[in-house]
ROVEXMAR-382910 format. One record per atom (N, C-alpha, C, O): residue number from 1; atom name; x, y, z. Coordinates in nm, 4 decimals. Layout:
REM ROVEXMAR-382910
ATOM     k    a         c1         c2         c3
ATOM   NUM   CA          X          Y          Z
...
END
This chain:
REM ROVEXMAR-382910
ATOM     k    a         c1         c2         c3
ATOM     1    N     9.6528     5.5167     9.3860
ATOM     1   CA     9.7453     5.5556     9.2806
ATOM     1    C     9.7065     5.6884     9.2176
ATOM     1    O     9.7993     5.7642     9.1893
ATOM     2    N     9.5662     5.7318     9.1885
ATOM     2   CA     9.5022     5.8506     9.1338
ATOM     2    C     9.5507     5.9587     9.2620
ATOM     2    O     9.5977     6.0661     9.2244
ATOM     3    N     9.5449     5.9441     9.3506
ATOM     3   CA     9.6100     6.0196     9.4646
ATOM     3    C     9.7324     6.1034     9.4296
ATOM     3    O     9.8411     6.0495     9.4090
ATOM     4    N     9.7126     6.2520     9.4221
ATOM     4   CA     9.8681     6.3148     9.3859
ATOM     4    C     9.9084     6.3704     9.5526
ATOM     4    O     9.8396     6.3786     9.6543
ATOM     5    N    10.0579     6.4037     9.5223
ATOM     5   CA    10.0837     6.4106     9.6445
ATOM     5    C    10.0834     6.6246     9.6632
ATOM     5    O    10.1262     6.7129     9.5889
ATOM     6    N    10.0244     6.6271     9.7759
ATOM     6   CA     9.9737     6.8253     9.8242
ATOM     6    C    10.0426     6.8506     9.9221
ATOM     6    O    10.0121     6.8103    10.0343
ATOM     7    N    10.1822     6.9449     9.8894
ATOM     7   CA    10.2065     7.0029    10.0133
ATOM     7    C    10.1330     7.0708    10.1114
ATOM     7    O    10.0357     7.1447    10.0965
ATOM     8    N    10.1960     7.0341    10.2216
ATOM     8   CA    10.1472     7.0975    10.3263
ATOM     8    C    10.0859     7.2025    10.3492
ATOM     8    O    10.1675     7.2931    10.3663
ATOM     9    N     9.9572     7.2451    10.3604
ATOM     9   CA     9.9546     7.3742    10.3661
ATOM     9    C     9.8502     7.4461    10.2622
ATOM     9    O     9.7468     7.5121    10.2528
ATOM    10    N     9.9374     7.3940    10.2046
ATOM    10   CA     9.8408     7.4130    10.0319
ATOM    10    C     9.6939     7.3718     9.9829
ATOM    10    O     9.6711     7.2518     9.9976
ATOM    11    N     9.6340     7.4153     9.9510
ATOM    11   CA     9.5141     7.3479     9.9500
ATOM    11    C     9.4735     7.3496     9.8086
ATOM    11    O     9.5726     7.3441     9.7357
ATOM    12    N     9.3302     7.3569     9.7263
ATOM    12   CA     9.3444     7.3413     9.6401
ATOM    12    C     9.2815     7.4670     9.6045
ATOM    12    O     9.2908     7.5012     9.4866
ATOM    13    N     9.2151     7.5468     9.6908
ATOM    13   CA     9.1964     7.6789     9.6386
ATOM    13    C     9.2955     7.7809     9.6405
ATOM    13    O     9.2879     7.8919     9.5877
ATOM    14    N     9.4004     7.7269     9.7144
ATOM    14   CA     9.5070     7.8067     9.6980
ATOM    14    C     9.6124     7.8248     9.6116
ATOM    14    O     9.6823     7.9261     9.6092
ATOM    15    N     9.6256     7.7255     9.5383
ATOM    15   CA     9.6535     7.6856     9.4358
ATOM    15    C     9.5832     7.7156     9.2888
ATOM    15    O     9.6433     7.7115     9.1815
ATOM    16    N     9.4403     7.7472     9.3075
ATOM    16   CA     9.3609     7.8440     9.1666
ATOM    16    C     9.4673     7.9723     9.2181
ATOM    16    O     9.5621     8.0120     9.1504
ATOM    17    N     9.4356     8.0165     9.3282
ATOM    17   CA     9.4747     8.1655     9.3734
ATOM    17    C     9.5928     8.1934     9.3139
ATOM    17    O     9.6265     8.2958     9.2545
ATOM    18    N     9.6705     8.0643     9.3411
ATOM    18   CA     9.8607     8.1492     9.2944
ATOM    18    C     9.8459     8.1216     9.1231
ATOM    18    O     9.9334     8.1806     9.0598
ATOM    19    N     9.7466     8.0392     9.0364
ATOM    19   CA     9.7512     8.0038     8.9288
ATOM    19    C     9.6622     8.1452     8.8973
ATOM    19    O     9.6947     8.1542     8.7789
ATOM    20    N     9.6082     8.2160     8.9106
ATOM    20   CA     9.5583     8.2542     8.8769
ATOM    20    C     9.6153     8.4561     8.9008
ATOM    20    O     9.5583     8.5545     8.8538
ATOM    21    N     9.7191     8.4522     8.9729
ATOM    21   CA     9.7973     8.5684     9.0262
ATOM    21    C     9.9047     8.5174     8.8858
ATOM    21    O     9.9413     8.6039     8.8063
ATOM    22    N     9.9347     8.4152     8.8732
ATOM    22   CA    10.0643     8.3822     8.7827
ATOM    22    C     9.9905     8.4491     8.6264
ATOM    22    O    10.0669     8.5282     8.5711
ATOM    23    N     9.9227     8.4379     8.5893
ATOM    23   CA     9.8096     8.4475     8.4550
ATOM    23    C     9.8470     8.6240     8.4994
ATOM    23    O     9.9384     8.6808     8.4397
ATOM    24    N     9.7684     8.6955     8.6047
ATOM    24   CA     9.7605     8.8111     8.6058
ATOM    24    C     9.8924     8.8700     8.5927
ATOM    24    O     9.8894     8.9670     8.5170
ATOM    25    N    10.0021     8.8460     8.6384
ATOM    25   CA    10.0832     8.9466     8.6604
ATOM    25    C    10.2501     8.8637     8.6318
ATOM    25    O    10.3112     8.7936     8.7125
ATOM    26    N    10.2869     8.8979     8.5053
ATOM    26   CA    10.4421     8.8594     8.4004
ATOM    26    C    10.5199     8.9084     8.5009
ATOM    26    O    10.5053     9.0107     8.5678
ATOM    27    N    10.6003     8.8283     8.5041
ATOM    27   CA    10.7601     8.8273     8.5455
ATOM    27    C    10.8319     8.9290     8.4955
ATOM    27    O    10.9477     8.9047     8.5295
ATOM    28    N    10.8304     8.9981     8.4533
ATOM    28   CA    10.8861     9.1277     8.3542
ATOM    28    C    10.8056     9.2098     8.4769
ATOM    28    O    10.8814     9.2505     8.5649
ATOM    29    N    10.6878     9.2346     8.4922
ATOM    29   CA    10.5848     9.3581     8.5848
ATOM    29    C    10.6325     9.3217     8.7143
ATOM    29    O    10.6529     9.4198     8.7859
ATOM    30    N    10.6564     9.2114     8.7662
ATOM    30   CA    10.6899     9.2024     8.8903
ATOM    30    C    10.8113     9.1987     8.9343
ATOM    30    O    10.8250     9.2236     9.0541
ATOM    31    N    10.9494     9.1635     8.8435
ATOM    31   CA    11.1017     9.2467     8.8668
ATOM    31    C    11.1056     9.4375     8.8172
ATOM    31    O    11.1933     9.5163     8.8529
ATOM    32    N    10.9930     9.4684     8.7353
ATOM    32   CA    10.9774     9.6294     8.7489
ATOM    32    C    10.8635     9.6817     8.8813
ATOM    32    O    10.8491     9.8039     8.8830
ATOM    33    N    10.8092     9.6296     8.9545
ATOM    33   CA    10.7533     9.6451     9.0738
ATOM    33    C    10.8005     9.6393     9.1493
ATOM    33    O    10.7667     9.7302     9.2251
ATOM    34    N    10.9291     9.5331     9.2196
ATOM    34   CA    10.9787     9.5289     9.3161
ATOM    34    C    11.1313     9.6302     9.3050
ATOM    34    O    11.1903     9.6723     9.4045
ATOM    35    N    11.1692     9.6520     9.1796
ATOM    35   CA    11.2855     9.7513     9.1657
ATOM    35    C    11.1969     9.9111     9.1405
ATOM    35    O    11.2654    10.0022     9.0942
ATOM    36    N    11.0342     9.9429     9.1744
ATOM    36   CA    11.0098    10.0501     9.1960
ATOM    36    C    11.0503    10.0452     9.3891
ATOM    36    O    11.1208    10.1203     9.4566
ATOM    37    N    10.9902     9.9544     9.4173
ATOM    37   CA    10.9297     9.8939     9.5326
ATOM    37    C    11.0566     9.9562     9.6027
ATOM    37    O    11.0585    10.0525     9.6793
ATOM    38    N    11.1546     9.8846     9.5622
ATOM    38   CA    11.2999     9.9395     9.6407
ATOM    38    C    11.3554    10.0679     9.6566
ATOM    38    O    11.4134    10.1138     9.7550
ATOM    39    N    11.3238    10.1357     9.5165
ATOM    39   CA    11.3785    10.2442     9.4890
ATOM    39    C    11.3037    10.3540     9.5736
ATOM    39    O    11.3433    10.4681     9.5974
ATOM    40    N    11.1978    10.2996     9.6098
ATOM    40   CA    11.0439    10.4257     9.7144
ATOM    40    C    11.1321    10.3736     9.8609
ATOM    40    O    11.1448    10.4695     9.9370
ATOM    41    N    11.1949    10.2440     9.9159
ATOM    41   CA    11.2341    10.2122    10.0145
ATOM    41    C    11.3371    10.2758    10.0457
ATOM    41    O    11.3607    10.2827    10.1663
ATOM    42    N    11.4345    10.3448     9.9477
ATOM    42   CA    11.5487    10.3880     9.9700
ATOM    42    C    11.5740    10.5285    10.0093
ATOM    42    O    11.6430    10.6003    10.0816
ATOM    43    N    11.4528    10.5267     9.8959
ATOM    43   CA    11.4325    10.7110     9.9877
ATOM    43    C    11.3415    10.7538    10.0813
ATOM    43    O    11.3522    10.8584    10.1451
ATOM    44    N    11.2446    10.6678    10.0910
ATOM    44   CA    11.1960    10.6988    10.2393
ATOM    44    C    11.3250    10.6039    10.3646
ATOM    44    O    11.3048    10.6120    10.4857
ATOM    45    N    11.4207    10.5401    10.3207
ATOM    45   CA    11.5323    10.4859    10.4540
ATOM    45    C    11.6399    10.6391    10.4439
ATOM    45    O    11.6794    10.6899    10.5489
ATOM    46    N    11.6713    10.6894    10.3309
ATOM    46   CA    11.7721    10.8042    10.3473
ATOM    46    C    11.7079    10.9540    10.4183
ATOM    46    O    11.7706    11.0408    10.4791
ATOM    47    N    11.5687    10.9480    10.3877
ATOM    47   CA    11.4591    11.0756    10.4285
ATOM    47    C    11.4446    11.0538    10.5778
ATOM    47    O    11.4247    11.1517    10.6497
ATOM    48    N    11.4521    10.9490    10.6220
ATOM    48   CA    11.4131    10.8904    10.7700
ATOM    48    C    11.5730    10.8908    10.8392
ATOM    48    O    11.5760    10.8929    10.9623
ATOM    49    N    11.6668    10.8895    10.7869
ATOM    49   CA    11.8102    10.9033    10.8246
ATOM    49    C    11.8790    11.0372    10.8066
ATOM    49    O    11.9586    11.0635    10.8967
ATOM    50    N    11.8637    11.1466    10.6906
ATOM    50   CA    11.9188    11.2671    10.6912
ATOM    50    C    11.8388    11.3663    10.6802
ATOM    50    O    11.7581    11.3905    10.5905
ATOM    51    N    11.8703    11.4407    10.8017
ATOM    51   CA    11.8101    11.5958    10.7874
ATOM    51    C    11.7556    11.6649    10.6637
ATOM    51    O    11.8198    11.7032    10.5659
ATOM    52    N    11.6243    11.6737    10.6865
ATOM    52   CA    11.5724    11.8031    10.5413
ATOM    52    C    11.6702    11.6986    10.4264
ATOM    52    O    11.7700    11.7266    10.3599
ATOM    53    N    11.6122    11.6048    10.4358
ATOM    53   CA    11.6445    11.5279    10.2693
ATOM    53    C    11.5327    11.5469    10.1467
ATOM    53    O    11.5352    11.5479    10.0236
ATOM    54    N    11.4330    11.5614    10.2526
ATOM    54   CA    11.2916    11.5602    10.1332
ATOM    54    C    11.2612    11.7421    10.0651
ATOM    54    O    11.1579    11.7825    10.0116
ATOM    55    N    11.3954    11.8241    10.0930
ATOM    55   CA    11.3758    11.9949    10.0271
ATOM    55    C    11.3891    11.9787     9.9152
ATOM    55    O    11.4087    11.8825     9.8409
ATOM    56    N    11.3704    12.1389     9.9013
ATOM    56   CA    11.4038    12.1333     9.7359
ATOM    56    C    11.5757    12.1561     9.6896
ATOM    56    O    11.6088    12.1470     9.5714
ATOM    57    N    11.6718    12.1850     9.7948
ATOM    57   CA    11.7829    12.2008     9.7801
ATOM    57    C    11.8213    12.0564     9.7162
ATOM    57    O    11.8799    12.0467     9.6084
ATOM    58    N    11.7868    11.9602     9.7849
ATOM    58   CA    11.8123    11.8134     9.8076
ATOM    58    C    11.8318    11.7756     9.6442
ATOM    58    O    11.9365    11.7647     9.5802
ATOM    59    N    11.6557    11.7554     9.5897
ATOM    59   CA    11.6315    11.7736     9.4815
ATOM    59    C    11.6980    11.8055     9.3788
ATOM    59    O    11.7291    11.7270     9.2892
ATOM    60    N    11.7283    11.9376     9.3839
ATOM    60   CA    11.8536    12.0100     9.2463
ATOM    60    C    11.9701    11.9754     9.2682
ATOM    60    O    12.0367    12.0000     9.1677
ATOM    61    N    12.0583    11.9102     9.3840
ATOM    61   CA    12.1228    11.8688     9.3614
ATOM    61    C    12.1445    11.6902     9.3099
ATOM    61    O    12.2363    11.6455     9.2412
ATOM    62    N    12.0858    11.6521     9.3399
ATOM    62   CA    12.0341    11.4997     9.2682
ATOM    62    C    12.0404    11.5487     9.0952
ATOM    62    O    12.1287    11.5253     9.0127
ATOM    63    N    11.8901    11.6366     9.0771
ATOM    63   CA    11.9143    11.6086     8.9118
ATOM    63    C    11.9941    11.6878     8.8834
ATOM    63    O    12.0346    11.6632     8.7697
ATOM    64    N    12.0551    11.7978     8.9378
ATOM    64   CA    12.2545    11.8266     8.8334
ATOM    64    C    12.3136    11.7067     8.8406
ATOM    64    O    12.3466    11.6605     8.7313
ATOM    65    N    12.3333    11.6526     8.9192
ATOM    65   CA    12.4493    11.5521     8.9071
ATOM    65    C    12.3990    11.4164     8.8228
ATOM    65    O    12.4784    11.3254     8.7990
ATOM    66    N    12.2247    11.4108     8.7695
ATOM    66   CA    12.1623    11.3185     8.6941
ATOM    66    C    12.1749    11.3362     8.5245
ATOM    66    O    12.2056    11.2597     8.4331
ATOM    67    N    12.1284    11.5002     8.5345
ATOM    67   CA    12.1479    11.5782     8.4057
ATOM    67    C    12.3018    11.5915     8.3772
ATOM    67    O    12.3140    11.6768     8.2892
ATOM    68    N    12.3959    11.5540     8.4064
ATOM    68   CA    12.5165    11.5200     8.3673
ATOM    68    C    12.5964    11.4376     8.3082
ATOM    68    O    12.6857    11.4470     8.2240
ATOM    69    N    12.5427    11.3465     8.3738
ATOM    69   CA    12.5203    11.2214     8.3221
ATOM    69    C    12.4561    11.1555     8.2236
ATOM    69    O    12.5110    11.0755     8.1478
ATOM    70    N    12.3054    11.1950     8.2205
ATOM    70   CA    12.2003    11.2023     8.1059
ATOM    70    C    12.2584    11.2538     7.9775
ATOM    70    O    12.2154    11.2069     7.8721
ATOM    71    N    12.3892    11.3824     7.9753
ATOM    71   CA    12.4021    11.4251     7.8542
ATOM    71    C    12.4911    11.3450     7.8195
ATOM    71    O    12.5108    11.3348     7.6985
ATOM    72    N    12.5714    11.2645     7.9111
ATOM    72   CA    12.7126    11.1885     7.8395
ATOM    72    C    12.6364    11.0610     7.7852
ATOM    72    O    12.6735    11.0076     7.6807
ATOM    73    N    12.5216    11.0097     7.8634
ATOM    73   CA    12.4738    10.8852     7.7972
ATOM    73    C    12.3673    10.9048     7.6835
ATOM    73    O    12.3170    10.8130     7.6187
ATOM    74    N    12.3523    10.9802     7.6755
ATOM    74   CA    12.2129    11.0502     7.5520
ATOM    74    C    12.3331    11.0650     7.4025
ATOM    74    O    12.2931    11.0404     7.2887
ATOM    75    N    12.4789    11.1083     7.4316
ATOM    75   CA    12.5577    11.1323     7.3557
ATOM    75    C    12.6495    10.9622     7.2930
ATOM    75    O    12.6965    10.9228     7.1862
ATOM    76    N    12.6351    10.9093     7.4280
ATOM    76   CA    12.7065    10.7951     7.3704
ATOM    76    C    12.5522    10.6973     7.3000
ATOM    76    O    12.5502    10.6395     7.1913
ATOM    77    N    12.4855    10.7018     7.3587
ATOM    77   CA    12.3514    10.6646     7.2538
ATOM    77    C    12.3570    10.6579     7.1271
ATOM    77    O    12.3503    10.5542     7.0612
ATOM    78    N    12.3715    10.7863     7.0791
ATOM    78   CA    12.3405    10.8519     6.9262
ATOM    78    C    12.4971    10.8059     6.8420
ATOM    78    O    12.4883    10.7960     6.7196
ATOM    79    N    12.6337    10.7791     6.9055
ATOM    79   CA    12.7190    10.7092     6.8479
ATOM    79    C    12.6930    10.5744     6.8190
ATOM    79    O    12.7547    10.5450     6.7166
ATOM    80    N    12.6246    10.4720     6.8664
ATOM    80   CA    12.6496    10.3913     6.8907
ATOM    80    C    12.5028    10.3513     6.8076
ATOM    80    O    12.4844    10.2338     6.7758
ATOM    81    N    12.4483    10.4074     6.7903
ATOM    81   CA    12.2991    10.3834     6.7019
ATOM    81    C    12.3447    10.4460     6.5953
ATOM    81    O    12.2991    10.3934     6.4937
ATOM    82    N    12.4286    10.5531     6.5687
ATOM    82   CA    12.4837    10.5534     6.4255
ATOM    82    C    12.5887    10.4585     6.3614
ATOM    82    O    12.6355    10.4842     6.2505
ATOM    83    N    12.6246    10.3499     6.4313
ATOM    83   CA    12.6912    10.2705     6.4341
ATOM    83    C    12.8579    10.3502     6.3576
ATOM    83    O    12.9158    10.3412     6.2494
ATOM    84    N    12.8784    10.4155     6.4716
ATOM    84   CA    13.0467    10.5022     6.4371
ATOM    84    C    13.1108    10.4690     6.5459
ATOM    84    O    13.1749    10.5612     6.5962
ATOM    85    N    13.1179    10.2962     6.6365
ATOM    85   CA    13.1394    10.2543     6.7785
ATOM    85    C    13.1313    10.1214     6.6799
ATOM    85    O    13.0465    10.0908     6.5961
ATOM    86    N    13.2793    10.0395     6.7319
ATOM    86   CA    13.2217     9.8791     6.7218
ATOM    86    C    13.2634     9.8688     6.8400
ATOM    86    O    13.3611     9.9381     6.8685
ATOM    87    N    13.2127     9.7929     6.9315
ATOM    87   CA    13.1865     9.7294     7.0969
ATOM    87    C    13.2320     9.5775     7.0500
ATOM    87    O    13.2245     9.4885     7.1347
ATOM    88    N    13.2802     9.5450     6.9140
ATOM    88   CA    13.3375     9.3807     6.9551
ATOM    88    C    13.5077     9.4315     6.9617
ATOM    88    O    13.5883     9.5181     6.9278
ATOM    89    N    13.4829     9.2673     7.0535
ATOM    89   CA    13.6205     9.2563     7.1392
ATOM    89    C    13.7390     9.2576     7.0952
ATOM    89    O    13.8401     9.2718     7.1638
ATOM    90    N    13.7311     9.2361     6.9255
ATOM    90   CA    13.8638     9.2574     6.8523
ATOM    90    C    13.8724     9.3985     6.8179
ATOM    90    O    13.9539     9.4103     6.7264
ATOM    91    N    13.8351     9.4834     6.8439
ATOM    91   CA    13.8213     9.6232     6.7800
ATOM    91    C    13.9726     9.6736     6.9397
ATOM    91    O    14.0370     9.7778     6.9274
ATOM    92    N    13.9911     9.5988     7.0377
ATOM    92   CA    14.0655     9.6893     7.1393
ATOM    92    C    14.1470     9.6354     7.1051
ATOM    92    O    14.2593     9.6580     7.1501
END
């Protein structure tokens, strides 16, 4: 009856191991690790697929079209933290 039941596989030092990876490293660090994780995958899959992706032409055109963007959302920011925006649903 004192007998618990151990998946397969599992042992019991393996089990400190993942208890002890769980302690080290929050759920918050490891959905921002694997969405770095992806984001390094995407551009070494587009660098490995298009010609001279990794120049500096490449580059400036990425951040113009980032810095464009950056100013419309940096702008709607500062409305919306001055609270001169209501976002509830009766306001449309």
């Amino acid at each position: 009856m004192g007998h618990r039941y151990q998946p397969p596989g599992l042992t019991t030092h393996h089990r400190i191991n993942l208890n002890l990876i769980k302690k080290l490293i929050r759920p918050e660090q490891l959905r921002e690790f694997s969405l770095f994780l992806l984001i390094v995958l995407i551009v070494l899959f587009f660098g490995s697929q298009i010609a001279n992706y990794f120049n500096w032409r490449t580059f400036t055109r990425i951040s113009t079209g980032v810095s464009i963007i950056a100013v419309v959302a940096v702008g709607q920011t500062l409305v919306a933290l001055t609270r001169n925006i209501d976002l509830s649903v009766g306001s449309i």
